[in-house]
C-alpha positions in Angstrom: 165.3 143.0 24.0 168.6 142.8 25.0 169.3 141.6 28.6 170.8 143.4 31.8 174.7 142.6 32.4 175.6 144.7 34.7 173.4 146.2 38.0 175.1 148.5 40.8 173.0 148.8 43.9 173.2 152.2 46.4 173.0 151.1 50.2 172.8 153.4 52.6 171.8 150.8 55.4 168.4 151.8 56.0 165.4 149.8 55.6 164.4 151.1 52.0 167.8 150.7 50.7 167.3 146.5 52.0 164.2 146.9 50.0 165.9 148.3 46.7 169.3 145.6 47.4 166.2 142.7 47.6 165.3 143.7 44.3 168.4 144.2 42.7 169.6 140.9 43.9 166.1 139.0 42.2 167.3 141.2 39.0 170.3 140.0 38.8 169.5 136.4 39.4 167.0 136.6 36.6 169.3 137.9 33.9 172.2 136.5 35.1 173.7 139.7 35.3 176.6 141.0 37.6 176.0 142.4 40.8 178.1 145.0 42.7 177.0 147.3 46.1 178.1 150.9 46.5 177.9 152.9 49.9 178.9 156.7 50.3 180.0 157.8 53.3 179.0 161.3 53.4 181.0 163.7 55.5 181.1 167.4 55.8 182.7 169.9 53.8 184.7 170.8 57.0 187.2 169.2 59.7 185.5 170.2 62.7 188.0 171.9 65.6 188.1 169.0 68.8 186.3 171.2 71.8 188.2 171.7 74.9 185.8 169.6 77.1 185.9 166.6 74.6 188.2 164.3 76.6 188.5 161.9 74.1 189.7 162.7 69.4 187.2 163.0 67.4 186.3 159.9 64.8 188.0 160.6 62.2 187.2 159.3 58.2 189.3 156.1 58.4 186.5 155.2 61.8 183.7 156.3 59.8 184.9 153.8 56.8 185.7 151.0 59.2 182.1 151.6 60.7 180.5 151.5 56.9 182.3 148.3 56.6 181.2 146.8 59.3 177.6 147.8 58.9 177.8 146.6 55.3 178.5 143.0 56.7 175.5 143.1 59.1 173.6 144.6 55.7 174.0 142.0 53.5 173.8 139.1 55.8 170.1 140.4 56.8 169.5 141.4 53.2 170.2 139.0 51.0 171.1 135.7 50.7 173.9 136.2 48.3 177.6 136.2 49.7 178.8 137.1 46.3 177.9 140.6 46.6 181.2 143.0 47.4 180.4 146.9 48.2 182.4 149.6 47.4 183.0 152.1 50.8 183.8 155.6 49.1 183.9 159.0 50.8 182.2 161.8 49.3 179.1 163.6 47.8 176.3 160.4 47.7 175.0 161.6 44.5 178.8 161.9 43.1 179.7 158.7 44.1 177.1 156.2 43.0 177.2 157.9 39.9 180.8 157.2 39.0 180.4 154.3 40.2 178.0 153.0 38.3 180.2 154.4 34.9 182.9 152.6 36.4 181.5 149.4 36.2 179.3 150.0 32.9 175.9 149.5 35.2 172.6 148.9 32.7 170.9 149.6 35.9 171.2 151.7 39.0 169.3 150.5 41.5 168.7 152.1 45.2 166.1 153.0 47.3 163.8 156.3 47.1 164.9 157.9 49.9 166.9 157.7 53.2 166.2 157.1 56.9 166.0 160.8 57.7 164.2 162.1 54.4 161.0 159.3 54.4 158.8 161.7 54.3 159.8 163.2 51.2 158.8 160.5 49.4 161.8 160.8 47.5 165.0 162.1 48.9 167.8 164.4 47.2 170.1 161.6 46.6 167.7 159.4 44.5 166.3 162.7 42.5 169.7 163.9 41.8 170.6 159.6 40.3 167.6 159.9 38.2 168.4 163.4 36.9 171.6 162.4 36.0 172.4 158.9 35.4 173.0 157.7 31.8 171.8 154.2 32.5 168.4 153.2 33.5 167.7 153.8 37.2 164.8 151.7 39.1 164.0 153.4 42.6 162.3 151.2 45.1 160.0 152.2 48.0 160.8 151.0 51.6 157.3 149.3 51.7 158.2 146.9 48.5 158.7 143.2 48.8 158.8 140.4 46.6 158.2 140.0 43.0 156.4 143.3 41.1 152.7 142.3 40.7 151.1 145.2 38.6 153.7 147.1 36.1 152.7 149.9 34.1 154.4 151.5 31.1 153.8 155.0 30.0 154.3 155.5 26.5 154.2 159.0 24.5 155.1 157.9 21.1 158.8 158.4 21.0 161.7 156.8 20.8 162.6 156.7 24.3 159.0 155.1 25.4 159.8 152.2 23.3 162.6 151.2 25.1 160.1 151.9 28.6 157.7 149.1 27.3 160.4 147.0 26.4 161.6 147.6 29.9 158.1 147.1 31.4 157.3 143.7 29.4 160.7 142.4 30.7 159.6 143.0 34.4 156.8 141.9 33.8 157.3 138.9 31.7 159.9 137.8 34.7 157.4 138.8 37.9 154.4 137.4 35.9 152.9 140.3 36.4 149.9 142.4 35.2 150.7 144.5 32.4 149.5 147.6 31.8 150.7 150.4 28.8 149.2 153.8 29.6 149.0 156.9 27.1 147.8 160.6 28.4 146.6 162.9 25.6 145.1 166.6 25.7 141.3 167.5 25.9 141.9 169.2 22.2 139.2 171.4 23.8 141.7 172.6 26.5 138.4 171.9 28.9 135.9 174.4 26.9 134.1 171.7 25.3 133.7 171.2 22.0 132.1 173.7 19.7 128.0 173.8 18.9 129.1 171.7 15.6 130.8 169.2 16.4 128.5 168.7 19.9 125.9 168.9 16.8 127.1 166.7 14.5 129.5 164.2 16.7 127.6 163.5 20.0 130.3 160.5 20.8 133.3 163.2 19.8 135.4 161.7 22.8 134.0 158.1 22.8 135.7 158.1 18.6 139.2 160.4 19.8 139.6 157.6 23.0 139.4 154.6 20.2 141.1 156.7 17.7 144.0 157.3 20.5 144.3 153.4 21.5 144.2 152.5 17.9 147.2 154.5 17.3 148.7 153.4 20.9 148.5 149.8 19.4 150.0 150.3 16.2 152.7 151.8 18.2 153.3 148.5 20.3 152.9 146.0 17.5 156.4 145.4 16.9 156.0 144.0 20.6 152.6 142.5 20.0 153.7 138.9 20.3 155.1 139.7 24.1 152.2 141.8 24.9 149.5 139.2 23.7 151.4 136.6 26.1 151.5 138.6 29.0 147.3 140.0 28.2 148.2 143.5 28.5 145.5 146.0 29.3 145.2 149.2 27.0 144.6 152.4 28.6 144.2 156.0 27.1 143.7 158.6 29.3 142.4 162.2 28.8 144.3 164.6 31.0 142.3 167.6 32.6 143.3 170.4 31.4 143.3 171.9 35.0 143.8 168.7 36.3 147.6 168.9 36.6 148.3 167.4 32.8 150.0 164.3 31.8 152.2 163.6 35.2 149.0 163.7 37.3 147.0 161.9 35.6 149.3 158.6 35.5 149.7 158.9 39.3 145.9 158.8 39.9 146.0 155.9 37.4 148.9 154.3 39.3 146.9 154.8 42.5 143.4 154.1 41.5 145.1 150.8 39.7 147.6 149.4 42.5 150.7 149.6 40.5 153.4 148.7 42.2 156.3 149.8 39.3 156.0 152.7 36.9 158.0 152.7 34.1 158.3 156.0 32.0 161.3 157.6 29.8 163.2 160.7 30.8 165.4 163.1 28.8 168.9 162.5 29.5 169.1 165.4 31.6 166.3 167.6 33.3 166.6 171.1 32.4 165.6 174.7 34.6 162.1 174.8 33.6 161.5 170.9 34.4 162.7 172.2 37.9 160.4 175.1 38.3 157.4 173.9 36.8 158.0 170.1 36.6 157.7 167.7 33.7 155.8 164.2 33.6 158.9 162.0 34.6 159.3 164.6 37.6 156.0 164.4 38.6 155.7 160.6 38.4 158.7 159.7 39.8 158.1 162.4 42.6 154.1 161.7 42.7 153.9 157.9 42.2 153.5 155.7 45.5 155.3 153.0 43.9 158.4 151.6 42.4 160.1 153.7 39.5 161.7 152.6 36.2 163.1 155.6 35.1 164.6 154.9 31.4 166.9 157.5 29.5 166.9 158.0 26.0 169.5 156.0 23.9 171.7 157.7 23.6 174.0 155.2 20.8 171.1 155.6 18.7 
């Protein structure tokens, strides 16, 4: 597993993006890795007109840079206790911004906080969706309430390529937290929750006691190239049966996440989300929107 060189952190000054700089700071410390800040300072898409009554100009974007600067030195001195850290004060579209940054300066890892002052209740806010939607690089969203190390990680793995490099991601976290390990598969009721025929009720009583073991046998298999890492750490096998009316794969890794006390999720995305992921929603979505925790979101690789 190859380590992080490069991390870019999102601040938007509020108290989940101190959260998300905390972390990215203990990230880079671990694997040595560069660290660089990036604040956008969002203005709108028109010069407003100064009103008659206003006895005074309105601020105009070289106050609202000099304010972002100042508020970045208050930031980091209550945030962290690394001086090293420079930010980058850009004007623009938040999204835009953090995202050419982070090519900029060849990020492995975005990091920022799930959402904003004014969009907590969201759970996520439009800025961190539209990052993990889009970002080439790996993307770790962290929730205002997180502090310290990570002391329950789980990885989601579907058998592809891009899970692979989530466990490798999750072992990694938790190998440097010394946390609990946990690697999660969800598979269909092959019944699509009719229940199995009279036969096989007949002649295979423990039908889904043999497809769960069947399911973590293969799950295993899967992770052996990683056995020696996972062994160390005493990682917890889990397979899962979605309900078929349940809400399917996405659903049932946040009840797991929840019923568990994870406090990082790590699961792959596709590089880019497509219309029907935004209608109906895939697994990443659902996690990453769903999950009352931390969020790894790795992308495919895409030099492979």
């Amino acid at each position: 597993m190859s380590k992080l060189n490069s991390i870019l952190v999102a601040v938007d000054f509020s108290p989940c993006s101190v959260a998300a700089f905390r972390v990215a700071a203990r990230f880079a410390d671990c694997n040595r890795a560069s660290l660089r800040a990036v604040h956008a300072v969002a203005l709108p898409s028109f010069v407003p007109a100064p009103h008659p009554l206003f006895p005074f100009p309105l601020p105009t974007q070289a106050d609202f840079v000099a304010d972002a600067k100042t508020a970045w030195a208050v930031f980091a001195a209550a945030a962290s206790t690394r001086s090293d850290v420079t930010c980058d004060i850009e004007v623009g579209n938040p999204p835009e911004i953090i995202l050419q940054a982070a090519a900029r300066a060849g990020a492995d890892l975005l990091v920022l906080g799930s959402h904003s002052a004014i969009d907590a209740h969201k759970g996520i806010g439009p800025t961190a969706a539209s990052c993990v939607q889009r970002a080439k690089m790996q993307v770790l969203l962290v929730r205002e309430d997180h502090a310290g190390p990570f002391r329950s990680v789980v990885a989601c793995l579907d058998f592809t390529d891009t899970s692979k490099l989530a466990l490798q991601h999750a072992i990694r976290v938790a190998a440097q937290d010394s946390a609990a390990l946990h690697v999660l598969h969800v598979y269909d009721d092959p019944w699509y929750g009719l229940g199995p025929p009279a036969g096989v009720k007949e002649n295979m009583p423990d039908f889904k006691a043999q497809l769960n073991r069947g399911v973590e046998a293969r799950l295993r298999e899967f992770c052996a190239p990683w056995s020696h890492e996972i062994n160390a750490l005493k990682a917890e096998f889990h397979c899962l049966e979605s309900e078929w009316r349940g809400g399917g794969y996405g659903h049932a890794i946040v009840r797991f996440v929840k019923e568990r006390g994870c406090d990082m999720t790590v699961v792959g995305t596709r590089d880019r989300w497509n219309v029907r992921d935004m209608i109906f929603g895939s697994t990443a979505e659902r996690v990453v929107r769903g999950a009352p925790c931390s969020i790894l979101a790795v992308k495919p690789d895409l030099a492979a």
